[in-house]
NUPA-74301 format. One record per residue (C-alpha): residue number from 1; x, y, z; chain; residue in one letter. Coordinates in nm, 2 decimals. Example, Ala and Ser with C-alpha at 12.3 -4.5 7.8 and 13.67 -1.06 7.14 Angstrom:
residues 2
atom seq->1 east->1.23 north->-0.45 up->0.78 mol->A type->a
atom seq->2 east->1.37 north->-0.11 up->0.71 mol->A type->s
//
This chain:
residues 109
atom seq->1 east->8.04 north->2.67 up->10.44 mol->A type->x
atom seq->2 east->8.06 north->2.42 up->10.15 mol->A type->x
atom seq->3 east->8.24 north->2.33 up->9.88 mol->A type->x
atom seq->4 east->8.07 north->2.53 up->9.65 mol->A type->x
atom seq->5 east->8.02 north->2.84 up->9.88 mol->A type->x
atom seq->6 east->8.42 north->2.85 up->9.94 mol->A type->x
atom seq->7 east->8.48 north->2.87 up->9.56 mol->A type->x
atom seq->8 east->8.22 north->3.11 up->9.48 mol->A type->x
atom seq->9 east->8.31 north->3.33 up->9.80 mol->A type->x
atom seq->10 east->8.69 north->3.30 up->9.64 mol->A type->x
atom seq->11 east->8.59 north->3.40 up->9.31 mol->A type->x
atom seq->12 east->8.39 north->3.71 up->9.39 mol->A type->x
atom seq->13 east->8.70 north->3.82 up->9.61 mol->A type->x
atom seq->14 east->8.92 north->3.77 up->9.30 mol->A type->x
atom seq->15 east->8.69 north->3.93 up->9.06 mol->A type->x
atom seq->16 east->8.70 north->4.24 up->9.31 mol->A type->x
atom seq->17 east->9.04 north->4.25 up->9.39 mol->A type->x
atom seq->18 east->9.09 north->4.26 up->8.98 mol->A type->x
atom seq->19 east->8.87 north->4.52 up->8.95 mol->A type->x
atom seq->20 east->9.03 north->4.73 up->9.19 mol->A type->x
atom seq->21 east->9.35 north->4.67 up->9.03 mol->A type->x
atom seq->22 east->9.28 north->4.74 up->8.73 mol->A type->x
atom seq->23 east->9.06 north->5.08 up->8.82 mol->A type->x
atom seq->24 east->9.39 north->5.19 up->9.03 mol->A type->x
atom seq->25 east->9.58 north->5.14 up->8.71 mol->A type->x
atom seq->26 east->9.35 north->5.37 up->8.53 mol->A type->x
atom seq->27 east->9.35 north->5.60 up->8.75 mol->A type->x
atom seq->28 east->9.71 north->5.61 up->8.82 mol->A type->x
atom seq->29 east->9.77 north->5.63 up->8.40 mol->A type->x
atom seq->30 east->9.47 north->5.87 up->8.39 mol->A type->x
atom seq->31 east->9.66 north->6.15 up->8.57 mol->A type->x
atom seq->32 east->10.04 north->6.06 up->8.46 mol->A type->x
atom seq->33 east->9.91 north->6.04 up->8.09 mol->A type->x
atom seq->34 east->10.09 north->6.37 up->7.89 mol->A type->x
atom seq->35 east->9.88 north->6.53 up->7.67 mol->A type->x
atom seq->36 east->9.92 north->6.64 up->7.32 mol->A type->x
atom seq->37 east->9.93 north->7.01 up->7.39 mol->A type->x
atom seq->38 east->10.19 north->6.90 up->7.67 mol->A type->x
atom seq->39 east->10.40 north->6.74 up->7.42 mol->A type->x
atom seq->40 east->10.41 north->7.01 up->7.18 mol->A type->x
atom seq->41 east->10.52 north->7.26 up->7.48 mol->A type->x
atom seq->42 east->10.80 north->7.01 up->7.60 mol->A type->x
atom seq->43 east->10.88 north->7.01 up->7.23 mol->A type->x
atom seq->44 east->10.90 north->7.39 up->7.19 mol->A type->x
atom seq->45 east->11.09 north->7.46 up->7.48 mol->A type->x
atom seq->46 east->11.33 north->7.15 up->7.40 mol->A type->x
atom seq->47 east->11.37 north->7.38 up->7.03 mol->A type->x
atom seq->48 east->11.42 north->7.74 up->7.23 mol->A type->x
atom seq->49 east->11.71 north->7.58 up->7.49 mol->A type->x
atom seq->50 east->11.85 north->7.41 up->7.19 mol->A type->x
atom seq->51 east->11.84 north->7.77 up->7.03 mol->A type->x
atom seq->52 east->11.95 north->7.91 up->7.35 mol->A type->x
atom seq->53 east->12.26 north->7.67 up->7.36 mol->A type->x
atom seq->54 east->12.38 north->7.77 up->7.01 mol->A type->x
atom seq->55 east->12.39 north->8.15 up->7.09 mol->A type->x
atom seq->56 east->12.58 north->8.08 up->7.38 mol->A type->x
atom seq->57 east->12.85 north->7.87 up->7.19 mol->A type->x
atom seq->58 east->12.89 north->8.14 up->6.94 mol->A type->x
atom seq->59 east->12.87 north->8.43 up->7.26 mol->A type->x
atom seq->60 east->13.22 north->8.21 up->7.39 mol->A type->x
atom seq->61 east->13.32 north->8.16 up->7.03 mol->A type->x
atom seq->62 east->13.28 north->8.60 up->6.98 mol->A type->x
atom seq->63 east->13.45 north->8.64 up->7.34 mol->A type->x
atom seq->64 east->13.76 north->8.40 up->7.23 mol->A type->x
atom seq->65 east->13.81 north->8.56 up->6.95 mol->A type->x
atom seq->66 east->13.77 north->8.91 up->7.14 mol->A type->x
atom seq->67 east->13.98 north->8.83 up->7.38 mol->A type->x
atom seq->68 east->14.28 north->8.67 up->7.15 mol->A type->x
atom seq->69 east->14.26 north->9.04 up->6.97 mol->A type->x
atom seq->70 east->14.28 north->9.25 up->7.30 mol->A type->x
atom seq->71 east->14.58 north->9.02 up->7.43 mol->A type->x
atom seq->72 east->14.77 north->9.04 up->7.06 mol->A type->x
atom seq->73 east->14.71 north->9.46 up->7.11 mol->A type->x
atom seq->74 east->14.83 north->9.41 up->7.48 mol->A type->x
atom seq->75 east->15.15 north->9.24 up->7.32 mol->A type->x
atom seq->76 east->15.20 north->9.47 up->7.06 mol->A type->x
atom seq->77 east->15.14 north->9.80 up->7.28 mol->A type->x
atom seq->78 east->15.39 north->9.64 up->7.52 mol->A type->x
atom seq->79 east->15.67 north->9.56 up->7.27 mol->A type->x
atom seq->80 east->15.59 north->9.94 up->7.12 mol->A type->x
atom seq->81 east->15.62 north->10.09 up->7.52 mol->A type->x
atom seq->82 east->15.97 north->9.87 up->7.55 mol->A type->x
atom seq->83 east->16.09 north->10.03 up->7.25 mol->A type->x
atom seq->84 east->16.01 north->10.40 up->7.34 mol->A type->x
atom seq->85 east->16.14 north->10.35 up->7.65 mol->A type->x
atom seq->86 east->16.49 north->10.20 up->7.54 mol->A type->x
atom seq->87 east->16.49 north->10.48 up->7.26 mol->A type->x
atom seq->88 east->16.42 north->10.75 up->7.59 mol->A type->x
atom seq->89 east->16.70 north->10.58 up->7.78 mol->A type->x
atom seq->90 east->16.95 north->10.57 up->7.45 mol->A type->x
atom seq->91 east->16.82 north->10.97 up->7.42 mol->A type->x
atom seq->92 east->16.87 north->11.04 up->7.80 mol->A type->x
atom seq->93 east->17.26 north->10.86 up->7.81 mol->A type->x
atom seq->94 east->17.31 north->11.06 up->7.47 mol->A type->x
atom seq->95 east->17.20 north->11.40 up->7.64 mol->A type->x
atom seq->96 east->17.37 north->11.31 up->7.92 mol->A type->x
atom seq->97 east->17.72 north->11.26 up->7.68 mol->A type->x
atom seq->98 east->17.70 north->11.56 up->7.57 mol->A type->x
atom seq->99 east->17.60 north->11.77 up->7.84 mol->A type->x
atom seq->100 east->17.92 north->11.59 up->7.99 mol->A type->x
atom seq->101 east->18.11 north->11.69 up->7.65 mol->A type->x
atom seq->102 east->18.00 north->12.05 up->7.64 mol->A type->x
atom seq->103 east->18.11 north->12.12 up->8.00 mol->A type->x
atom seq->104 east->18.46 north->12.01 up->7.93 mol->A type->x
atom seq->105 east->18.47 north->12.22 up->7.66 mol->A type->x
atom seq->106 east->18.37 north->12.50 up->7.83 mol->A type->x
atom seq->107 east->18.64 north->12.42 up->8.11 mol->A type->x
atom seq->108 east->18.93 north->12.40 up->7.87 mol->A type->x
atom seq->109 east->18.84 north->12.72 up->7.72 mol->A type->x
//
């Protein structure tokens, strides 16, 4: 093989290996490519979770506030039970005064 061969034989295997890089690239950006129509579903469904994510913030903002009203009742419903029960205990320790009273009035008689 001359001179002239070697180049040429060179050149041809360049020239194919070029060719088969650049058909791999196509190909390879051929079937990764995203379409239009894929777009504008990523693009919908990117709208509906941002949707999503806003009805959930005001779900927790609706339980907070839900939940700070049930605990101020709890308090309240507590404070009112403690009262009722010191007024029973004041009523029972008065009943029981006079219960006492009466009885020593009926003895001295």
């Amino acid at each position: 093989m001359n001179r002239t061969e070697f180049i040429i034989a060179t050149a041809v295997i360049l020239f194919v290996a070029f060719c088969l890089g650049w058909f791999a690239y196509w190909l390879i950006h051929r079937f990764t490519r995203v379409s239009k129509s894929d777009m504008g579903e990523l693009e919908k469904m990117a709208q509906e979770l941002h949707e999503a994510e806003e009805a959930r913030d005001q779900a927790i903002t609706y339980l907070q506030q839900r939940e700070a009203e049930l605990m101020n009742q709890l308090s309240q419903s507590e404070a009112e039970l403690r009262a009722a029960m010191d007024g029973l205990r004041e009523a029972r320790h008065e009943a029981e005064e006079l219960r006492a009273y009466i009885e020593r009035a009926h003895a001295a008689q």
